[in-house]
C-alpha positions in Angstrom: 98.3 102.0 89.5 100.4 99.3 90.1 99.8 95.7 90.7 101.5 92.9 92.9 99.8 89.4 92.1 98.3 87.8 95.8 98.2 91.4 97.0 96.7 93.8 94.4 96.7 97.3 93.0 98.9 100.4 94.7 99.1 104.0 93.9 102.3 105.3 96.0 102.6 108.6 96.4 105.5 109.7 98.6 108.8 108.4 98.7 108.3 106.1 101.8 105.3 104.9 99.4 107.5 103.8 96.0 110.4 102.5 98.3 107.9 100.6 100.5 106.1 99.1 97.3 109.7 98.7 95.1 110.9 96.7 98.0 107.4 94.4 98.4 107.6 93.7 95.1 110.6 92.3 94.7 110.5 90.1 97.9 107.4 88.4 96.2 109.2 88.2 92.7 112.3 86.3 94.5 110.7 84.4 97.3 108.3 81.3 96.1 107.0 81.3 99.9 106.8 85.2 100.0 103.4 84.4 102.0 103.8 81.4 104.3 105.1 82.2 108.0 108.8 81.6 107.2 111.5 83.6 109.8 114.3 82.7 107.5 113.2 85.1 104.5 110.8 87.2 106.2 107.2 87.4 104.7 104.1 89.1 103.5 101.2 90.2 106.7 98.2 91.6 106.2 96.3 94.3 107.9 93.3 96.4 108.4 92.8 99.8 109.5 89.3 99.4 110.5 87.0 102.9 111.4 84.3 103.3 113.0 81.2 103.9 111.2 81.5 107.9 111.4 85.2 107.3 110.5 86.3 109.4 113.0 88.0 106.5 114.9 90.4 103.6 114.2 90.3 100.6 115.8 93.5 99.5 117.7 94.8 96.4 119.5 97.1 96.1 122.1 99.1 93.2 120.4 100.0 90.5 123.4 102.9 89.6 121.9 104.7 92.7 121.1 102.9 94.6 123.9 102.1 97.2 121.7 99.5 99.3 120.7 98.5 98.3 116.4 96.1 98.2 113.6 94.4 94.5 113.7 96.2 92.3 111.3 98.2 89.0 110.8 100.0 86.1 108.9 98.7 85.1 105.6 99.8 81.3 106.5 100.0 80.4 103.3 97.3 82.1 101.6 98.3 84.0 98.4 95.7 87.1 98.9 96.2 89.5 101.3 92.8 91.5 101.0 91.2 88.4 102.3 93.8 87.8 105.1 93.4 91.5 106.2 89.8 91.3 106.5 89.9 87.7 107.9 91.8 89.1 110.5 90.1 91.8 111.2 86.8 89.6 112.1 89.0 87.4 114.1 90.4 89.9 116.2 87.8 92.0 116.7 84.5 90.3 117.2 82.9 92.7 114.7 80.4 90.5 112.3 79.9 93.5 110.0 83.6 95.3 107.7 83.2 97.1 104.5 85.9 96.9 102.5 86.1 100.9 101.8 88.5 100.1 98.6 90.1 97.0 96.9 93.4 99.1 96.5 96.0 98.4 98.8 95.8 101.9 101.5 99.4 101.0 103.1 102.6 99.0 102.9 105.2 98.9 105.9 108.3 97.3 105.9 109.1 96.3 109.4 111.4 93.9 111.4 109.9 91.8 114.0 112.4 91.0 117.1 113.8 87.6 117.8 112.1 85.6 120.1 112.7 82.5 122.2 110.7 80.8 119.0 112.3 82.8 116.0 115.1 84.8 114.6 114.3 88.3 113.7 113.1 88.8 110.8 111.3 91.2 108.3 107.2 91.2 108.0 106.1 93.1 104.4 102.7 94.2 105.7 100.3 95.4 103.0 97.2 97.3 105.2 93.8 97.6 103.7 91.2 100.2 105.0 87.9 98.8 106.0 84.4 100.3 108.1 82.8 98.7 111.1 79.1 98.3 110.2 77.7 95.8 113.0 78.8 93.8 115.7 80.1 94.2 119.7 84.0 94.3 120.2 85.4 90.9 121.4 89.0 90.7 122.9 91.1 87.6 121.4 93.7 85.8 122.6 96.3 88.0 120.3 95.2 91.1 122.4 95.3 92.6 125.7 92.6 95.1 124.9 90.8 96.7 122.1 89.8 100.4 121.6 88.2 103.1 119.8 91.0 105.8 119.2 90.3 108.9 117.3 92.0 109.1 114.5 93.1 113.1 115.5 94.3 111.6 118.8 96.6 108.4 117.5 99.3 109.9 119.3 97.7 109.0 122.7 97.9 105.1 122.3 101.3 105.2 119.7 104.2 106.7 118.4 104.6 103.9 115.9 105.4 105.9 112.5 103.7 102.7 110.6 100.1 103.6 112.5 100.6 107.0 112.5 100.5 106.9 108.3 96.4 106.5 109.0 96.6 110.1 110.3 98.8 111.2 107.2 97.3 109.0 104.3 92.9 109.0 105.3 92.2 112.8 104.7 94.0 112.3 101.2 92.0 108.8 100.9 88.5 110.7 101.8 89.2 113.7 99.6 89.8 111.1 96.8 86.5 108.7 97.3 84.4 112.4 97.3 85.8 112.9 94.2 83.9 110.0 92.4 
């Protein structure tokens, strides 16, 4: 396993995985601000796939801003550890008072470019996702969102064609298998 200081341990697998991970790593070894909101190097987000407690579903927003359907996540701001930003997020976002972190290891990286806006240039987000499990709590839309829903994880397709949610279908089975094994 390999690890990235602020964002933690990885095991890639596939070849989207070590090109994903190659590239996260050496943002944060070049860029001194790799995690504060900066358009004019890009920088590190965090995010949480979040299941429901039969981990059958994931939790989706449908992200105000980019009017899309996505995996609750956000900025780190400034704050040099992404597990923490991924779950702080999550709570935010959600309304859930209850996530289990269901592994410290990073599930996900996706290197993605975020369009220019009236407010910012385009620019790259290196978004390390974390996999977490809704104990407790009653959904709550924020501000960020349009909507929040419930969306099988064998029926992703329904609410996205993103590639970068789409992984959850590909990577959780392997994931499962792997936490059975212990």
């Amino acid at each position: 396993m390999e690890h990235i200081i602020g964002i933690g341990g990885y095991s890639p697998e596939t070849a989207r995985d070590h090109d994903m991970w190659s590239r996260l790593g050496r943002f944060c070894a070049s860029e001194p601000r790799a995690f504060d909101r900066d358009p004019a190097t890009g920088h590190v987000t965090a995010s949480a796939f979040v299941l429901s407690a039969d981990m059958s579903s994931v939790l989706l927003t449908h992200h105000a801003k980019l009017d899309r359907w996505l995996q609750l996540g956000g900025h780190c701001d400034g704050i040099s550890d992404a597990p923490f930003v991924a779950q702080k997020e999550a709570y935010e976002e959600s309304g859930l008072s209850r996530l289990e972190m269901l592994s410290p290891q990073v599930f996900d990286v996706d290197i993605h470019e975020i369009p220019a806006s009236p407010k910012e240039c385009a620019h790259l987000h290196y978004d390390v996702r974390f996999l977490f499990r809704a104990t407790a709590g009653e959904l709550q839309v924020s501000h960020e969102s349009h909507a929040l829903e419930w969306v099988p994880v064998d029926r992703l397709e329904e609410r996205t064609t993103a590639p970068s949610v789409l992984v959850l279908r590909e990577k959780l089975p392997r994931f499962l298998r792997g936490a059975n094994a212990c």
